[in-house]
MMTF fields as JSON, N, C-alpha, C and O atoms, coordinates in Angstrom:
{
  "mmtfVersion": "1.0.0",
  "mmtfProducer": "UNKNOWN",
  "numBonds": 399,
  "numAtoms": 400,
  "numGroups": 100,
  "numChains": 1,
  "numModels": 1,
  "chainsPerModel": [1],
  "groupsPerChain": [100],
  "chainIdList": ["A"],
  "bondAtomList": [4, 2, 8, 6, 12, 10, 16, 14, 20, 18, 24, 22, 28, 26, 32, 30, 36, 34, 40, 38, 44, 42, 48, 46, 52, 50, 56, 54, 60, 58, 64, 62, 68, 66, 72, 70, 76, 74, 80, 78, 84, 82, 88, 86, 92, 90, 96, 94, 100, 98, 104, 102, 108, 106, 112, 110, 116, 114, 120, 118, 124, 122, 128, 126, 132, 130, 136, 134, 140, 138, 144, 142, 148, 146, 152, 150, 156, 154, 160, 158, 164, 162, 168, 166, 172, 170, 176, 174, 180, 178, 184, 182, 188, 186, 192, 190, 196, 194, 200, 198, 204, 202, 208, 206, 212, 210, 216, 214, 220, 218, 224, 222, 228, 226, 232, 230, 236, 234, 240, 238, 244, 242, 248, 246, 252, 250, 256, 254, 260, 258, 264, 262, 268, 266, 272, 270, 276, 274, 280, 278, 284, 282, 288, 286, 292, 290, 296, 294, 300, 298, 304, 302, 308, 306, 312, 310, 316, 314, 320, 318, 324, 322, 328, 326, 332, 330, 336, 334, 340, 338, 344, 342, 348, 346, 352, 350, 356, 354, 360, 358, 364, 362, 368, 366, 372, 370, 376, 374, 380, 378, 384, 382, 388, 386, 392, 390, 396, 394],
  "bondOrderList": [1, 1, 1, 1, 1, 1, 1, 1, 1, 1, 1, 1, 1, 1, 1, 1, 1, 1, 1, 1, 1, 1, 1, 1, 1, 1, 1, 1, 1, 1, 1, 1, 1, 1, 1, 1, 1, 1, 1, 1, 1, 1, 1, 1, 1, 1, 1, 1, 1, 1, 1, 1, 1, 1, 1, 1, 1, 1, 1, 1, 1, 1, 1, 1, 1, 1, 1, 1, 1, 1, 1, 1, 1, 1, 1, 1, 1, 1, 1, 1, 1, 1, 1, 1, 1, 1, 1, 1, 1, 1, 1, 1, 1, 1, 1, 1, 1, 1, 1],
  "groupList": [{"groupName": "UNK", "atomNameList": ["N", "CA", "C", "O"], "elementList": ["N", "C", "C", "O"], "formalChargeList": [0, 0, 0, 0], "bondAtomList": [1, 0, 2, 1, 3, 2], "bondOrderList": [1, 1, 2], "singleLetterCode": "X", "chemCompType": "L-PEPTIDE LINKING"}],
  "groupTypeList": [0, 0, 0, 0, 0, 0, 0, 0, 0, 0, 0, 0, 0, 0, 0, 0, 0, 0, 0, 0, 0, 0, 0, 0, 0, 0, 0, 0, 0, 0, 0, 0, 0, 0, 0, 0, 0, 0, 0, 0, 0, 0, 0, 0, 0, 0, 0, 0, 0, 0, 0, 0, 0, 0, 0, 0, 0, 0, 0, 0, 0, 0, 0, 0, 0, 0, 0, 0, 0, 0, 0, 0, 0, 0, 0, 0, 0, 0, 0, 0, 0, 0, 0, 0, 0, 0, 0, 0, 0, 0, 0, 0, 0, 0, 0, 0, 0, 0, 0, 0],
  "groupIdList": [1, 2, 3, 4, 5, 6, 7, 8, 9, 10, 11, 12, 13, 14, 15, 16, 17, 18, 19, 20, 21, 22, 23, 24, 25, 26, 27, 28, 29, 30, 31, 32, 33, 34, 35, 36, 37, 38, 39, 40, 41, 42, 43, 44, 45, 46, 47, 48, 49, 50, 51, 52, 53, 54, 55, 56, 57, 58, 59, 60, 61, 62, 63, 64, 65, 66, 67, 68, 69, 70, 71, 72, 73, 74, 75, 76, 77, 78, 79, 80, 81, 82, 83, 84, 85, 86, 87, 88, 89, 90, 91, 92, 93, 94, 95, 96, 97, 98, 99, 100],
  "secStructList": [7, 7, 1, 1, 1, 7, 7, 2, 2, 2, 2, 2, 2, 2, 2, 2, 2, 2, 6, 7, 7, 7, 7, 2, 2, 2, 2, 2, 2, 2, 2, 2, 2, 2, 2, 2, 2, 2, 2, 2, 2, 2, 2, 2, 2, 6, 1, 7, 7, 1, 1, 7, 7, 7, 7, 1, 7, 1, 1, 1, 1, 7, 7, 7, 7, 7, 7, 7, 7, 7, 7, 7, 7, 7, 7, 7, 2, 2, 2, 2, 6, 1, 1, 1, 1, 7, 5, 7, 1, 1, 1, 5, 7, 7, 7, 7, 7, 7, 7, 7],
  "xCoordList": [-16.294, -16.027, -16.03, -15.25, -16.701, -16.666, -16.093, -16.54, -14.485, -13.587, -13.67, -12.761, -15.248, -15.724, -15.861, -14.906, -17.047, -16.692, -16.137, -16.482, -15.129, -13.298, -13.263, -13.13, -13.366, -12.722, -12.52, -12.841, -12.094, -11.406, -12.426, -12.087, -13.362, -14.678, -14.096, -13.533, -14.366, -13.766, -12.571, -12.384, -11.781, -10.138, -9.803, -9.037, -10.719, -11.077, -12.106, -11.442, -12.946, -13.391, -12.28, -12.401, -11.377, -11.265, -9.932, -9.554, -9.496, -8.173, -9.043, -8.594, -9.925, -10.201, -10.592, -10.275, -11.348, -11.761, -10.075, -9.858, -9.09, -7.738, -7.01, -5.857, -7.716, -6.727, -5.546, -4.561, -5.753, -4.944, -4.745, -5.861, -4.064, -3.945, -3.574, -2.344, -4.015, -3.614, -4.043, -5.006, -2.864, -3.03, -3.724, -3.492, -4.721, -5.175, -4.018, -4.134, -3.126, -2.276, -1.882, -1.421, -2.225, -1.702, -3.498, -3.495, -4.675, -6.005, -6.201, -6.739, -5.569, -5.838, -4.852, -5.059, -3.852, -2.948, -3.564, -3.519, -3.941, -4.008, -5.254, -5.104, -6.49, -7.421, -7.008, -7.271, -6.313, -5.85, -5.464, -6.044, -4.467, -3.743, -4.422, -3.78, -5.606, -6.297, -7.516, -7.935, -7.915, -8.618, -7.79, -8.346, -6.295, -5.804, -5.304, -4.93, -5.422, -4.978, -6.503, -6.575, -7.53, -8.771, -8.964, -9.554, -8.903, -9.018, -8.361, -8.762, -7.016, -5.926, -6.746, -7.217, -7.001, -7.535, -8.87, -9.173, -9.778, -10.993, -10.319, -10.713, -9.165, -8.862, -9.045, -9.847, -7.959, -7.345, -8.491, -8.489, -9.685, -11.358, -11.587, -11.886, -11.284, -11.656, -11.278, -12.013, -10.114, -9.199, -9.703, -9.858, -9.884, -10.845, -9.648, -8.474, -10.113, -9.178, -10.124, -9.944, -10.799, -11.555, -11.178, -11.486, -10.111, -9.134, -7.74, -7.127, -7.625, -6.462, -6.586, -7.235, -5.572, -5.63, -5.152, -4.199, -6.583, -5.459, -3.995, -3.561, -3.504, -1.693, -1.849, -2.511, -0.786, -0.559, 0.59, 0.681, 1.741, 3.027, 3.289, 3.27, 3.57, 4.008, 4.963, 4.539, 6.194, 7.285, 6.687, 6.772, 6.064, 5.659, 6.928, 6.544, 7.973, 8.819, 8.853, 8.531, 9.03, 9.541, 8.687, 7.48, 9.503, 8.992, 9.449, 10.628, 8.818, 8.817, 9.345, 8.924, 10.707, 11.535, 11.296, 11.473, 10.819, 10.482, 11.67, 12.217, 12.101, 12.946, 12.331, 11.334, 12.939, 12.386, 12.172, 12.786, 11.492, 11.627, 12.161, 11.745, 13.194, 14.336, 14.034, 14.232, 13.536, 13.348, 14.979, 15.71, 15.632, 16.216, 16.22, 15.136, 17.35, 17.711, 17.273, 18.18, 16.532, 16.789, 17.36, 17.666, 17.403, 17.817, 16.636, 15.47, 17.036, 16.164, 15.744, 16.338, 14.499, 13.647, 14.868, 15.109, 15.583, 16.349, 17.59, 18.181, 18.075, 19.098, 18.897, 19.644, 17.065, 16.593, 16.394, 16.42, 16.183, 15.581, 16.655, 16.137, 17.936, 18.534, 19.728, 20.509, 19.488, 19.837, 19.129, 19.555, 17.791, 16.755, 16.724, 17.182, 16.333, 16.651, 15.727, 16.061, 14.187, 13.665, 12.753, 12.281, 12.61, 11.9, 10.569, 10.565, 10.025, 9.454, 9.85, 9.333, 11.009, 11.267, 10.477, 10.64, 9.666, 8.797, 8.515, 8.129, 8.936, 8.578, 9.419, 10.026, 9.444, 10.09, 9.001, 7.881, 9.359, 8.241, 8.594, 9.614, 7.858, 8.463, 7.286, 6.204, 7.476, 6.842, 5.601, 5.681, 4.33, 2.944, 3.069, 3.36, 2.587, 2.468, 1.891, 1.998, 0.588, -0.827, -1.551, -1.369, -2.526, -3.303, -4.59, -4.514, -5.699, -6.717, -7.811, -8.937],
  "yCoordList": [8.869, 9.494, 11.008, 11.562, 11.487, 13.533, 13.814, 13.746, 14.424, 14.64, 16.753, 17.534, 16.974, 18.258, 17.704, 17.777, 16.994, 16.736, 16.737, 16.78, 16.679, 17.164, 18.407, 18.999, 18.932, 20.21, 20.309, 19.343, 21.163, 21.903, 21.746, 22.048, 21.381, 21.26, 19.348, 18.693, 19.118, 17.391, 17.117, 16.215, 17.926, 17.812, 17.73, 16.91, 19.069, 19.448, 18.084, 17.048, 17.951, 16.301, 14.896, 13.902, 15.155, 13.879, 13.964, 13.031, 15.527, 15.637, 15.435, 14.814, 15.995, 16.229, 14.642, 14.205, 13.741, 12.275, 11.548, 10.635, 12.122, 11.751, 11.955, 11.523, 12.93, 13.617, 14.585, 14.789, 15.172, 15.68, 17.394, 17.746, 18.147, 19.586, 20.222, 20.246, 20.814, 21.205, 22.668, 23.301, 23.022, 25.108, 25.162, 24.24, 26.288, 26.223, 26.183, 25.087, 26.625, 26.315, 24.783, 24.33, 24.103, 22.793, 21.767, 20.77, 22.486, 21.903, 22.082, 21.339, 23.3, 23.497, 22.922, 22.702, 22.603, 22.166, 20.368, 19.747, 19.896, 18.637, 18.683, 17.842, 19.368, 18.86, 18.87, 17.851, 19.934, 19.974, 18.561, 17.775, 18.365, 16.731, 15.858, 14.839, 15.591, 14.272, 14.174, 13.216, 15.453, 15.982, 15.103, 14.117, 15.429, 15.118, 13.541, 13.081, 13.09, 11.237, 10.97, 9.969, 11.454, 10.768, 11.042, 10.07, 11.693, 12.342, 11.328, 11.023, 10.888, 9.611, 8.521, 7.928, 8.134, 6.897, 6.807, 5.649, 7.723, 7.837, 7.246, 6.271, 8.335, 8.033, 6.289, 5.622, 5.617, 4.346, 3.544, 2.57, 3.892, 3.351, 2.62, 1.449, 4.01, 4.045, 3.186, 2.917, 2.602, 1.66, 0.102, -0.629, -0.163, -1.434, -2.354, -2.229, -3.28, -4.046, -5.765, -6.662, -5.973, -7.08, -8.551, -9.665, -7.869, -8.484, -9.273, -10.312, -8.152, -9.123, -9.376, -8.987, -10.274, -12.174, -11.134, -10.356, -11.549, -10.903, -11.647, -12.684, -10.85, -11.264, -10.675, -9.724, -11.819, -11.357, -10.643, -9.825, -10.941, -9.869, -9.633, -10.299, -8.323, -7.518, -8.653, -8.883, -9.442, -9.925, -11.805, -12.591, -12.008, -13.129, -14.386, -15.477, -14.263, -15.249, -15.076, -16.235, -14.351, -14.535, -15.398, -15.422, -16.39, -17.64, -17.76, -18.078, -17.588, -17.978, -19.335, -20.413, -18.88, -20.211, -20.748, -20.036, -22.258, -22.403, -23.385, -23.902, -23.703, -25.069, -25.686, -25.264, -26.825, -27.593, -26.94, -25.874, -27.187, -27.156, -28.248, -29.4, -27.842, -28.702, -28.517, -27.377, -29.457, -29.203, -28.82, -29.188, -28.265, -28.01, -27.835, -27.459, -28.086, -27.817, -26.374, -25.677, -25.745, -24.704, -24.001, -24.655, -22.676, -22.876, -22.814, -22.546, -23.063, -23.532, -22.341, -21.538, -21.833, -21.103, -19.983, -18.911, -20.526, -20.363, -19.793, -19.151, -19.931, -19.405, -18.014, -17.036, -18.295, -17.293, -16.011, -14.876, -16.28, -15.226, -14.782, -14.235, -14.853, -14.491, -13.319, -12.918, -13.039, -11.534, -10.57, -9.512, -10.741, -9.59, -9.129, -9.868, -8.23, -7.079, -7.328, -7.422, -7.408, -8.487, -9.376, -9.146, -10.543, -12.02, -12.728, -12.577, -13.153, -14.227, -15.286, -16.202, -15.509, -17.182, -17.688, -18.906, -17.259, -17.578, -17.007, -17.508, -15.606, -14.479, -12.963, -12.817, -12.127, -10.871, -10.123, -10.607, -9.088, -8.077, -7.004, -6.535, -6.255, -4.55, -3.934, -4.521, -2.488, -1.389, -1.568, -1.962, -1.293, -1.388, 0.186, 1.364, -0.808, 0.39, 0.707, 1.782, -0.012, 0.348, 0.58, 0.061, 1.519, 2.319, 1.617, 0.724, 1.577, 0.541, 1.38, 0.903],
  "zCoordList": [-16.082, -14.813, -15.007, -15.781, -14.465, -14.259, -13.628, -12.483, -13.805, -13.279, -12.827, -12.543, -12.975, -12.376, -11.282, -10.509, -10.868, -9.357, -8.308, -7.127, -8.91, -7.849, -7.915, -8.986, -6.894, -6.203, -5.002, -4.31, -4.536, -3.498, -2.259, -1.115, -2.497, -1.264, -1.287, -0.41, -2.119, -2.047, -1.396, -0.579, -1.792, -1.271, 0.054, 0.56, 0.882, 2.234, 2.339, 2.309, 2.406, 2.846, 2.919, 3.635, 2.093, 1.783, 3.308, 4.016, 3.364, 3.667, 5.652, 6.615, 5.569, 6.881, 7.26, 8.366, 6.218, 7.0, 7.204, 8.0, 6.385, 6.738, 7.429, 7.45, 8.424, 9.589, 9.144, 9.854, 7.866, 6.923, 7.549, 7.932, 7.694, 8.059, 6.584, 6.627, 5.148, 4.628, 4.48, 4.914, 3.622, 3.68, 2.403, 1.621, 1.969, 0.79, -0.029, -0.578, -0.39, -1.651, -2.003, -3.051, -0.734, -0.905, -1.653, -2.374, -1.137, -1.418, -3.138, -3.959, -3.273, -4.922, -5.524, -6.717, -5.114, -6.122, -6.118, -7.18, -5.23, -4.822, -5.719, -6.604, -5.851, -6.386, -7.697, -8.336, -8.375, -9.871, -10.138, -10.887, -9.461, -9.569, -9.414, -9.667, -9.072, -8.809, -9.85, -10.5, -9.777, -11.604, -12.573, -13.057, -12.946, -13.447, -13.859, -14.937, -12.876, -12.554, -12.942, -13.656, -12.735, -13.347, -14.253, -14.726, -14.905, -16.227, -17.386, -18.509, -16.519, -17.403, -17.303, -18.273, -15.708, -16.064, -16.682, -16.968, -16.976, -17.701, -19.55, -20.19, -19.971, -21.238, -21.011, -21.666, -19.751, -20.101, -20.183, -20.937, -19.354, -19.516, -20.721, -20.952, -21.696, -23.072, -23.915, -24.865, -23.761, -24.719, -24.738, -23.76, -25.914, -26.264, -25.673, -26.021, -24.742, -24.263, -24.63, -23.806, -25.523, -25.624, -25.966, -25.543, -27.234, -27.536, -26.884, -27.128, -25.918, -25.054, -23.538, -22.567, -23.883, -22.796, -21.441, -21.405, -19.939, -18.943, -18.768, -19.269, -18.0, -17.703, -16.169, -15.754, -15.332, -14.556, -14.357, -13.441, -15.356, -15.458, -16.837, -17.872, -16.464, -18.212, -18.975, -20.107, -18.607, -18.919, -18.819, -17.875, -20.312, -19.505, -19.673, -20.095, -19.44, -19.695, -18.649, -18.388, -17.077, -16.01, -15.509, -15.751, -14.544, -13.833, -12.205, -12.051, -11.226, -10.115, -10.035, -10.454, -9.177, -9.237, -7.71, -6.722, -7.661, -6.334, -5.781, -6.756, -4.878, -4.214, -3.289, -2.703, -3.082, -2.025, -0.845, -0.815, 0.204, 1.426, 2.063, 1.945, 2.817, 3.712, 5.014, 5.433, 5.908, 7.595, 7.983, 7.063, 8.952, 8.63, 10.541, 10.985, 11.607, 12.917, 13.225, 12.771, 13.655, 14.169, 15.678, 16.675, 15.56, 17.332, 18.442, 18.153, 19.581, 20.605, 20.621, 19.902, 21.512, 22.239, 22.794, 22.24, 24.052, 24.701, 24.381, 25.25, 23.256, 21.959, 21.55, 21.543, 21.042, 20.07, 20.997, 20.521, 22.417, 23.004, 24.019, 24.993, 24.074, 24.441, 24.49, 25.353, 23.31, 22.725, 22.636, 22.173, 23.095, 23.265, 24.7, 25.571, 24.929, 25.96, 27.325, 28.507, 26.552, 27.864, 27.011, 25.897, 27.874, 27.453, 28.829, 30.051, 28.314, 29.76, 29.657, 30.296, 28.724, 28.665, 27.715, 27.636, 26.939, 25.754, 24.24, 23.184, 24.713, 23.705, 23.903, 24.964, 23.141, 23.31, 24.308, 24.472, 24.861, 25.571, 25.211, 25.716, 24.211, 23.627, 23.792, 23.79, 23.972, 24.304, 23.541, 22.378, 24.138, 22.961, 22.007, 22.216, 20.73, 19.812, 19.518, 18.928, 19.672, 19.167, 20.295, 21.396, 19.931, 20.929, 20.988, 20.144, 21.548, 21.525, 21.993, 22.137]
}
């Protein structure tokens, strides 16, 4: 990985397709730092990993402990939706949050 590539013209791209407002002191410091995080993971590239077994967790003694599932009474419709502020009798009705 060519961690020249990164600069301050990149930073401003990356910040502007992000809707990002940054001040130049904030574009140079940001490109230094991301220079920098590639630069690591380029070393970690490097490291002969041929030899070892993937893992899905560092700690491999830990074990996902599962239990039964128990059906179990729940409360009615009518129960559940009655502490919310407004309902149709089916569901909650809250303010939209997403824009479309």
């Amino acid at each position: 990985m060519n961690t020249k590539k990164i600069d301050e013209k990149i930073v401003e791209k990356i910040a502007k397709l992000s809707r990002l407002k940054l001040s130049h002191p904030e574009i140079k410091s940001y490109s230094e730092e991301l220079k920098a995080i590639l630069k690591y993971i380029d070393n970690l590239n490097r490291v002969n990993t041929d030899s070892v077994e993937p893992t899905y967790h560092a700690i491999s003694t830990v074990k996902n402990v599962f239990r039964n599932d128990i059906v179990k009474k729940s409360l009615d419709r009518e129960e559940a939706l009655k502490n919310g502020p407004k309902t149709t009798g089916e569901y909650f009705v809250v303010p939209k949050v997403i824009e479309t």
